[in-house]
RODRENDREN-409018 format. One line per 8 residues: number of its first residue (from 1); for each residue x, y, z of C-alpha. Coordinates in nm, 3 decimals, m for minus. Layout:
NUM	X/Y/Z ~ ...
//
This chain:
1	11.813/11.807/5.680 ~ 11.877/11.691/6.032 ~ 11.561/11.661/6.228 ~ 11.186/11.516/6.101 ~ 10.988/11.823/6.163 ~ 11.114/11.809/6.577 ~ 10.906/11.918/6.877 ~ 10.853/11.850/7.244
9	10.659/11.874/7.527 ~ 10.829/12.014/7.824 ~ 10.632/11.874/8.128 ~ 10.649/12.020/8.457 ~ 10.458/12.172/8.725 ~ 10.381/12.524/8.731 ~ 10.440/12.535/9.115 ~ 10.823/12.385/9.068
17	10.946/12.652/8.815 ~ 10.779/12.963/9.050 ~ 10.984/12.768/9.327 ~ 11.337/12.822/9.098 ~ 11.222/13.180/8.950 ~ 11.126/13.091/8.625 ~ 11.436/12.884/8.585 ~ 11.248/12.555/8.373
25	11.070/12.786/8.160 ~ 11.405/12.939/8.057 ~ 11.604/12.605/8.053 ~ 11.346/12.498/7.798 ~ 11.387/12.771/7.584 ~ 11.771/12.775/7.581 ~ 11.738/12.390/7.497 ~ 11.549/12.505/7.202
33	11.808/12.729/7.119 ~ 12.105/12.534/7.148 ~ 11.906/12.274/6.956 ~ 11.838/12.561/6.694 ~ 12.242/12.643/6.695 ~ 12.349/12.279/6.597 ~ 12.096/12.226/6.369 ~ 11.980/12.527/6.150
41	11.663/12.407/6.199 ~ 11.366/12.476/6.478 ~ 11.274/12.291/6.752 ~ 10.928/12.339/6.853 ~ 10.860/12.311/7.208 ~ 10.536/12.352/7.366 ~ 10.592/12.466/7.761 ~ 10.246/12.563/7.866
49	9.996/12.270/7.927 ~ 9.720/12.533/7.984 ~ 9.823/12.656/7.685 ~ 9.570/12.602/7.339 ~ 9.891/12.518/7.111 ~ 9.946/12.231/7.392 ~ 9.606/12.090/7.349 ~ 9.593/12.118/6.994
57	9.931/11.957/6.932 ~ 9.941/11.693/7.168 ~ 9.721/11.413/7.084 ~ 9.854/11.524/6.735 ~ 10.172/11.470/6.750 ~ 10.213/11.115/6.945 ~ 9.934/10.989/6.738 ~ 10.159/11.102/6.432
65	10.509/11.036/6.625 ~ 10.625/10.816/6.343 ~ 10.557/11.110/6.072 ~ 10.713/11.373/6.310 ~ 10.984/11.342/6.576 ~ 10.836/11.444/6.880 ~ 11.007/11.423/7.266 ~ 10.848/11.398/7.572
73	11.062/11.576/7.832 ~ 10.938/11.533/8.182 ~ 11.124/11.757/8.453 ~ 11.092/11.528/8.745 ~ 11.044/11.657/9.090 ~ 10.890/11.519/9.410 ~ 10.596/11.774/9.347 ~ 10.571/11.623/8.951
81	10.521/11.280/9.109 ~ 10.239/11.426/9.326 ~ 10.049/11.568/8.996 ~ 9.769/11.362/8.855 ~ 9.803/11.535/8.540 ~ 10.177/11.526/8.514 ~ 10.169/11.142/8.577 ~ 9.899/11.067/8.336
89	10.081/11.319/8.057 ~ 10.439/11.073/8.115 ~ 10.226/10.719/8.143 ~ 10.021/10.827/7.835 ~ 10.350/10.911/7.641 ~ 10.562/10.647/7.783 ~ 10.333/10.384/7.663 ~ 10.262/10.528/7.318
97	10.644/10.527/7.229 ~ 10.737/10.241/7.385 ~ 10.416/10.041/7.133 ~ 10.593/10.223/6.824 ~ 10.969/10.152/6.864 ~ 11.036/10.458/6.993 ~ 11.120/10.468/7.375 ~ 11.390/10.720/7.317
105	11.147/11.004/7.262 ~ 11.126/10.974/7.643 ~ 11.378/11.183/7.774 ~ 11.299/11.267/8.151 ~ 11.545/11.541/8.324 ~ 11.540/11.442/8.729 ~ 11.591/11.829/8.876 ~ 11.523/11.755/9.247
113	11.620/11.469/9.461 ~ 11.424/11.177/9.446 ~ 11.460/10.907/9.761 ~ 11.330/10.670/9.601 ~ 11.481/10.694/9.340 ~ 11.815/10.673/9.511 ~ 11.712/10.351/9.742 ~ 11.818/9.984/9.576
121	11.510/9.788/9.703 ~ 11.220/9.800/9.397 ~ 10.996/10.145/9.453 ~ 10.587/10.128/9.509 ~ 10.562/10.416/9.214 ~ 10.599/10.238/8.869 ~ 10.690/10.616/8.750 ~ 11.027/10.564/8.988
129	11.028/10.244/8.854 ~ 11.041/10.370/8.493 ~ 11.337/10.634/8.555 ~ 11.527/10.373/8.655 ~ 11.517/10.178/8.333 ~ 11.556/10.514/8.166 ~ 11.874/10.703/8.058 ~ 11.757/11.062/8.224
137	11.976/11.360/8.248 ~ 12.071/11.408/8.628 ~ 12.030/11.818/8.713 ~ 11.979/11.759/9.104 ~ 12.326/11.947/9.112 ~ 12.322/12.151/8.757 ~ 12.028/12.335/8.891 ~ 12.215/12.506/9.133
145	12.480/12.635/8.897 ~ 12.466/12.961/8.814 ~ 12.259/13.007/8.467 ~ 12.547/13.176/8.248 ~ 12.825/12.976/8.418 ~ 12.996/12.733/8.154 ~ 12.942/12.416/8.367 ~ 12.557/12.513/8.287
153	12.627/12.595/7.949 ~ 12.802/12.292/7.880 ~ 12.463/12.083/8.019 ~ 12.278/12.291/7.783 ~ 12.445/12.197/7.512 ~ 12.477/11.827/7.619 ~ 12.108/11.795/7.600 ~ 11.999/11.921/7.285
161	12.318/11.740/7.088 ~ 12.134/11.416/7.316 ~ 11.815/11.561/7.104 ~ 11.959/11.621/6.779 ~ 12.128/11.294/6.744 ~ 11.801/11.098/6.837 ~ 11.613/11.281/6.594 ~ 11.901/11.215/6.297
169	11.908/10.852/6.437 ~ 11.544/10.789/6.350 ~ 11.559/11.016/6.037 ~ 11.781/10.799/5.876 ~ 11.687/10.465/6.022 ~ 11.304/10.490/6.102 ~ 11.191/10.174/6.344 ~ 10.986/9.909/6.258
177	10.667/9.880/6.411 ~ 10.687/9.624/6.704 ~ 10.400/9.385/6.721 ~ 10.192/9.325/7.002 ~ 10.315/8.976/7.046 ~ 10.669/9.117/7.066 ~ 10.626/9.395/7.295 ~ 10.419/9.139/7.502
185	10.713/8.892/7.489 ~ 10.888/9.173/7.610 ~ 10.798/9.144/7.988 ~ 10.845/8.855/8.219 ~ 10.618/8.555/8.176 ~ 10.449/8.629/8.488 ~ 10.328/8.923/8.349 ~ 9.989/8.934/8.146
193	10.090/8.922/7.793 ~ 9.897/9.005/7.503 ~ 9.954/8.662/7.324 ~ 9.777/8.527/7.634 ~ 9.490/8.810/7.620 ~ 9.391/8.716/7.224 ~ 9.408/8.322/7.310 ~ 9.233/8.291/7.592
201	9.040/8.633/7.734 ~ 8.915/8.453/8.037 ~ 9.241/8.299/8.108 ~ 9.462/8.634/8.083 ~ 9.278/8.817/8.360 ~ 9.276/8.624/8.660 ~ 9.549/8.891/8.807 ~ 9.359/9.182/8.745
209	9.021/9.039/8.851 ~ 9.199/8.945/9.158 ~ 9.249/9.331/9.210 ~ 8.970/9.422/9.174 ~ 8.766/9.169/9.422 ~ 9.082/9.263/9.641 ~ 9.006/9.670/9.625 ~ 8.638/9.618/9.673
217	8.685/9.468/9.991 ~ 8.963/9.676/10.113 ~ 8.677/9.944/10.027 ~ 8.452/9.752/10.261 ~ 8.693/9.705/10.549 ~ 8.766/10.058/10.565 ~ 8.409/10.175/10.536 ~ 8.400/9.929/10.909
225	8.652/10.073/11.066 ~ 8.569/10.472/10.966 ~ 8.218/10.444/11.012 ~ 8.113/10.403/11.404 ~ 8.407/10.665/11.438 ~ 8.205/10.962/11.497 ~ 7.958/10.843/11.685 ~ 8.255/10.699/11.937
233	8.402/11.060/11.943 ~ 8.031/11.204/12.063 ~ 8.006/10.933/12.318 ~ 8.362/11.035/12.436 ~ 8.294/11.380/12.459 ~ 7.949/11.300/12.655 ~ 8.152/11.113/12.911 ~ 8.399/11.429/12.940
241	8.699/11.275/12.816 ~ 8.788/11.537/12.626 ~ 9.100/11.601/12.412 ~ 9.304/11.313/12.565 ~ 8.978/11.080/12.470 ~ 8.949/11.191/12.121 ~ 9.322/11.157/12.096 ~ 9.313/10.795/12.189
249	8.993/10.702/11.998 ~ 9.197/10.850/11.655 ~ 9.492/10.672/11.765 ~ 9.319/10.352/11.782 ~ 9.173/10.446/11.422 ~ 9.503/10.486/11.259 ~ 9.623/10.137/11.433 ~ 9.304/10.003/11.247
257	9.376/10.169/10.932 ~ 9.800/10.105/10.896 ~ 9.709/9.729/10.797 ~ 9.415/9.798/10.535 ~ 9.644/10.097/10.423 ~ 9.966/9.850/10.379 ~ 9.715/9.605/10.162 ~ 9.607/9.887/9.939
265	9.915/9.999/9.854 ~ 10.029/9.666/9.759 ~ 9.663/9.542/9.586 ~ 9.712/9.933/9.398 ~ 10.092/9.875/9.295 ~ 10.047/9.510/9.199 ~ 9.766/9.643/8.952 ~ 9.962/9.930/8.831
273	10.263/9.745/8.804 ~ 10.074/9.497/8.533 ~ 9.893/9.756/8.327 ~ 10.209/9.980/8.280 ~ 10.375/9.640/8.168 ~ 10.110/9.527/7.890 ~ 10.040/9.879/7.823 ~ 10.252/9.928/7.509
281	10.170/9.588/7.393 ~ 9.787/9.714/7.414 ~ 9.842/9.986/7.248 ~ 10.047/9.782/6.974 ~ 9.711/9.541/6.929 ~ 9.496/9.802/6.936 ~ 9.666/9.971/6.641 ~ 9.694/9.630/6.464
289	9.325/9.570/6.486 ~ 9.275/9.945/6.332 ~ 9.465/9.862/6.049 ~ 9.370/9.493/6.023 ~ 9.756/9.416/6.016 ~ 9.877/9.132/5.797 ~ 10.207/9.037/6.021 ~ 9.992/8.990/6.379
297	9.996/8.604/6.422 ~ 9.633/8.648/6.577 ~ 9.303/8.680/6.370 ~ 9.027/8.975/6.316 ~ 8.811/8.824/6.545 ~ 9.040/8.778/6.814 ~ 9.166/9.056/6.866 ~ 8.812/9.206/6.843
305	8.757/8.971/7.133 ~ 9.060/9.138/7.310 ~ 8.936/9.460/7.234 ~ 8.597/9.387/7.394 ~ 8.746/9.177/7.721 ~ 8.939/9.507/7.768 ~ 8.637/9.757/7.760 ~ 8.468/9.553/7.961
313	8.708/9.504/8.212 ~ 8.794/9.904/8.216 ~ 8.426/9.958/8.242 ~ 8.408/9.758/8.570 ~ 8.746/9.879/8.709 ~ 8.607/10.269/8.661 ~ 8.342/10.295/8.963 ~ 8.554/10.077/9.158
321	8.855/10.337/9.135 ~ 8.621/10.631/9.181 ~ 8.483/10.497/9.508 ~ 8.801/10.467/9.661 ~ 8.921/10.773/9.546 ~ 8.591/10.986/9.718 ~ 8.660/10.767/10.021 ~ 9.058/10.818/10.028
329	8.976/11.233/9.956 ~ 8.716/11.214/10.307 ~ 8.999/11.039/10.491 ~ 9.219/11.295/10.367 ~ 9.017/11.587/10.533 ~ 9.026/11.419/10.876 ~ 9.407/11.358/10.882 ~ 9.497/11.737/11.054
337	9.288/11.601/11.328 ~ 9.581/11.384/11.466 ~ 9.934/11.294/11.302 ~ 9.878/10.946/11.374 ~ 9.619/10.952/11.076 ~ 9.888/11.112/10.898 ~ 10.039/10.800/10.779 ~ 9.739/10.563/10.668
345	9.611/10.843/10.514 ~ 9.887/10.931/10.346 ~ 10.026/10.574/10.211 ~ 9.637/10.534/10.133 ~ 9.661/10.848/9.900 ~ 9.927/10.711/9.677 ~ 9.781/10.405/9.667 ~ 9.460/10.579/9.474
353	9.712/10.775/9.273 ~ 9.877/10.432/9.128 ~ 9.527/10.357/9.055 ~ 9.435/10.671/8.868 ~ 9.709/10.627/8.633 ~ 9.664/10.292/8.573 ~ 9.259/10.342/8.511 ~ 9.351/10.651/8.284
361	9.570/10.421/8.073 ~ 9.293/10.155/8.041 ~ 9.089/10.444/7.938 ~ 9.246/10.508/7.640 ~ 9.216/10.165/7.506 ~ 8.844/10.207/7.553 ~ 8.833/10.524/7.318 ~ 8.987/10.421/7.058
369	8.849/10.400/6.701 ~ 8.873/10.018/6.714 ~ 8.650/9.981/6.997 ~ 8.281/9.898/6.896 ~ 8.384/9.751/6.597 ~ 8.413/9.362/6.719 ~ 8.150/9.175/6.506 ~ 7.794/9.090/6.659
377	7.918/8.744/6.647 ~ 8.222/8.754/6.894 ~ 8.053/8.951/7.160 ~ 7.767/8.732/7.146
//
């Protein structure tokens, strides 16, 4: 037997693979064959997300990913890094694997170009980020082959053997199950770690809290600036400036809004940046509480501490995030009005994005099993 009951989730956007004819849809199924050919044996993969096998299978299977070898493969495209859900699906996977030993379940294909990918400097998207540190398969030029040419076989084939030996790999030598303090010793010391979260809550946070005061009055600024903005235009139009005096009046908006735009986008990345980091090592405590592990060097009640500092904290983070997000989506409305909004607006929307996926992972620390069970007496 070669594979541990196999599967994956091919991720992609529905939009990309009506842009290429239905060409994902059928990669993924001739990966599944190939993988099939070498191995005798099936590989499950589940391509709709829509789908109710999806939804049924996928908490599942990466809450069971040590039982069953399951992949996550992503097909990356600029219009997959615009996707809420896609980004969510990857951070979500990313972070479960990586808090179980087992990063190489993540197996991202990059199909399109990606700039930023491509540039040296560090990227504002921890997703970018991410693929870099990552071992993808490169198809910005395979996807242009034609499907039965042997250059496209050949990638076919490369692929699922890539699958098959991972899944023999941890078949016959299964992972150990990294601590928290481990994974958290992982990262840089600047970086939050867990070992500092379970020692000293109040002490571990400062960065994060910092974000947050910082995103509530970026929230504030920007409410300033938008605000008296209509009821300049009206005056404008009363005086009979017409287009060339609304056209100022937004032009002077988006010089307003470029700065507070620039400082979201770095409050939003610095945030995301260090809850992608501790993320796995989260997850890692998280799990450890659950099974009241005898090899964590912390004790039961604190890491029920940790586990209440962290609902808290995702608790305050949520209407915070959900603010700026209804505010960002009324800017966005008001951009066609004049392409110097355009940009603001724009860097503005990506910075809410980052934020999304970082609140989305903090969610999932919040619902799980462990949470609520910290005693009465280390709440208190």
């Amino acid at each position: 037997m070669v594979t541990n009951n196999a599967a994956g989730f091919w991720s992609y956007t529905h939009r990309d693979n009506e842009a290429e004819g239905g060409r994902l849809q059928r990669l993924a199924l001739r990966v599944r064959e190939e993988f099939d050919l070498l191995t005798g044996e099936e590989l499950n993969i589940f391509v709709d997300r829509e789908g109710i096998a999806w939804g049924d299978q996928w908490r599942q299977r990466i809450d069971q990913a040590l039982q069953s070898t399951t992949f996550f493969i992503p097909v990356i495209t600029p219009r997959y890094l615009q996707s809420s859900e896609c980004r969510r699906e990857l951070l979500h996977f990313v972070g479960k694997a990586e808090s179980l030993g087992l990063k190489e379940l993540f197996l991202p294909i990059v199909y399109a170009p990606i700039k930023q990918l491509d540039d040296k400097s560090d990227s504002d998207d921890e997703i970018v980020n991410l693929l870099r540190r990552t071992l993808y398969s490169d198809w910005r030029k395979l996807r242009l082959l034609d499907e039965n040419s042997a250059a496209y076989r050949e990638a076919i084939n490369t692929l699922a053997t890539r699958l098959v030996d991972i899944a023999h790999e941890l078949e016959e030598n299964p992972p150990e199950l990294p601590t928290a303090e481990e994974l958290a010793n992982a990262h840089p010391a600047d970086t939050p770690g867990i070992v500092d979260v379970m020692a000293d809550a109040e002490g571990a946070m400062p960065a994060w809290a910092q974000s947050m005061e910082d995103l509530i009055k970026l929230m504030t600024e920007l409410k300033e600036v938008v605000e008296p903005v209509a009821a300049r235009l009206q005056e404008s139009d009363r005086e009979g400036k017409g287009f060339a005096g609304r056209l100022l009046l937004l032009r002077d908006l988006a010089g307003e809004m470029d700065p507070l735009a620039d400082r979201l986008m770095f409050t939003a990345n610095r945030y995301a940046d260090q809850v992608v980091t501790i993320n796995p090592a989260v997850l890692a405590a998280i799990r450890e509480l659950e099974e009241e592990s005898a090899t964590s060097t912390s004790t039961p009640e604190e890491r029920a501490a940790f586990v209440a500092i962290l609902n808290e904290f995702a608790n305050a983070m949520g209407p915070v995030v959900g603010a700026l997000d209804e505010l960002v989506q009324h800017l966005d409305q008001s951009k066609g009005l004049s392409r110097d909004l355009a940009k603001p607006v724009n860097k503005m929307t990506r910075a809410v994005s980052f934020l999304r996926d970082s609140h989305s992972l903090m969610e999932q620390w919040t619902t799980s099993p462990s949470i609520g069970r910290a005693p009465d007496s280390v709440l208190a």
